[in-house]
C-alpha positions in Angstrom: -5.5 -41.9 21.4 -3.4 -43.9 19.2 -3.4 -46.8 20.5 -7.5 -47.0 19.9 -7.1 -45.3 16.2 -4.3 -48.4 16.0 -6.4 -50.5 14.1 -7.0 -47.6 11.7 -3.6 -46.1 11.1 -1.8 -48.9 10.8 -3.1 -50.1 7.7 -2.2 -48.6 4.2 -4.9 -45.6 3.4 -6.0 -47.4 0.6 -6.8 -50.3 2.9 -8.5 -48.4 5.6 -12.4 -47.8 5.6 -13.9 -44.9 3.6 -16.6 -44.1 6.7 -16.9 -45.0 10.1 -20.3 -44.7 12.1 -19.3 -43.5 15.4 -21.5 -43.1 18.8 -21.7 -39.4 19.0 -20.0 -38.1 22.4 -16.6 -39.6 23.0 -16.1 -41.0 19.5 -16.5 -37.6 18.0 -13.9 -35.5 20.3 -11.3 -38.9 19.3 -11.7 -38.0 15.3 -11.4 -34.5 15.9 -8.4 -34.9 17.7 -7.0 -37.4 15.3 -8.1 -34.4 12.8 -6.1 -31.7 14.5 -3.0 -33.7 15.0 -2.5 -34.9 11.5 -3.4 -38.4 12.2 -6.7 -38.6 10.2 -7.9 -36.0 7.7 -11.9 -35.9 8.4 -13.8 -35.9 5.8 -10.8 -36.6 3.3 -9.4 -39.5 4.2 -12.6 -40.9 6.2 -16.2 -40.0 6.8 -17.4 -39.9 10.2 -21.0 -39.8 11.0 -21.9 -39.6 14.2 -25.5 -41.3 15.6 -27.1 -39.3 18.9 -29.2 -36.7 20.3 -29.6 -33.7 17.4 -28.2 -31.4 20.1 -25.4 -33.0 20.1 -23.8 -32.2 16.5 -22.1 -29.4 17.2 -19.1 -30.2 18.5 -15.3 -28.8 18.3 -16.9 -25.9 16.2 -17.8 -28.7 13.1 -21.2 -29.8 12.1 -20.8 -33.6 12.6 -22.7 -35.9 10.0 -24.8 -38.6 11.2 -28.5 -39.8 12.0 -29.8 -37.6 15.2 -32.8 -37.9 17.2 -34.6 -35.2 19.5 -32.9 -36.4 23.0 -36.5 -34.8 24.8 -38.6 -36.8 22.4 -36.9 -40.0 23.4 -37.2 -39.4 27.1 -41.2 -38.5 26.8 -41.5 -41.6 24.9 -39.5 -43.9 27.3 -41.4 -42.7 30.0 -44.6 -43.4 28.6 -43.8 -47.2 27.8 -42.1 -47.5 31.5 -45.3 -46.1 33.1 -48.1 -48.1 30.9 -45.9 -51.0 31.6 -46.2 -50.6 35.5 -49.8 -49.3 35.3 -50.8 -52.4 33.2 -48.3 -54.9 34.3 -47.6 -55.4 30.8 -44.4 -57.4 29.7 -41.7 -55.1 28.4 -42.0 -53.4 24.8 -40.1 -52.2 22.2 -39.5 -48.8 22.5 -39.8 -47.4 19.0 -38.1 -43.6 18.5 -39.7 -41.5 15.3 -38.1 -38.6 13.8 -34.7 -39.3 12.9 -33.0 -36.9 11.4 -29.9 -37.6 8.5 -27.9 -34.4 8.2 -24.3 -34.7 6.2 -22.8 -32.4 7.8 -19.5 -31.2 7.4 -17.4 -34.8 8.0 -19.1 -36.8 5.2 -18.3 -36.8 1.7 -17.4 -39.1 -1.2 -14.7 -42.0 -0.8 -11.1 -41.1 -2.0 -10.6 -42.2 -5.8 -8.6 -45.3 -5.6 -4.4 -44.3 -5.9 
């Protein structure tokens, strides 16, 4: 784990970034563990939100900040494109996702105050 939080923690704090946007499932159980061994204080020292399925943002008994989408809703609407693109031998399309959801959570806040 510290070798991929490297880049991070070897850096002076007041060089490191205030947030970091993280894909939700592994990225989340690395900055809680960096969290519970002392490595990273989350949210004091950085913000982590998190971007997935809305399901998803309970995890290691914190509610994870981020932009969260309704997992079901995505999988409806992919399989909608997928089948009008076979019925109508269309070209592939963009598949567009409504509904996303901000919630701050409980890993977001303010950057430090400069030392």
């Amino acid at each position: 784990m510290k070798a991929i939080l490297a880049p991070l923690l070897d850096v002076r704090p007041s060089e490191r970034p205030t947030a970091i946007i993280a894909a939700m499932q592994g990225s989340v159980s690395l900055f809680h563990e960096a969290h519970e061994q002392g490595l990273l204080r989350v949210p004091k020292d950085v913000s982590v939100v998190a971007f997935g399925a809305y399901d998803d943002r309970f995890q290691h008994g914190r509610n994870w900040g981020g932009a969260y989408f309704d997992g079901s809703q995505m999988g409806r609407r992919a399989l909608e494109v997928l089948r009008s693109q076979i019925v109508a031998e269309m070209p592939p399309g963009r598949l567009v996702l409504e509904g996303y959801r901000i919630d701050l959570g409980e890993t977001a806040a303010p950057p430090p105050k400069p030392a």
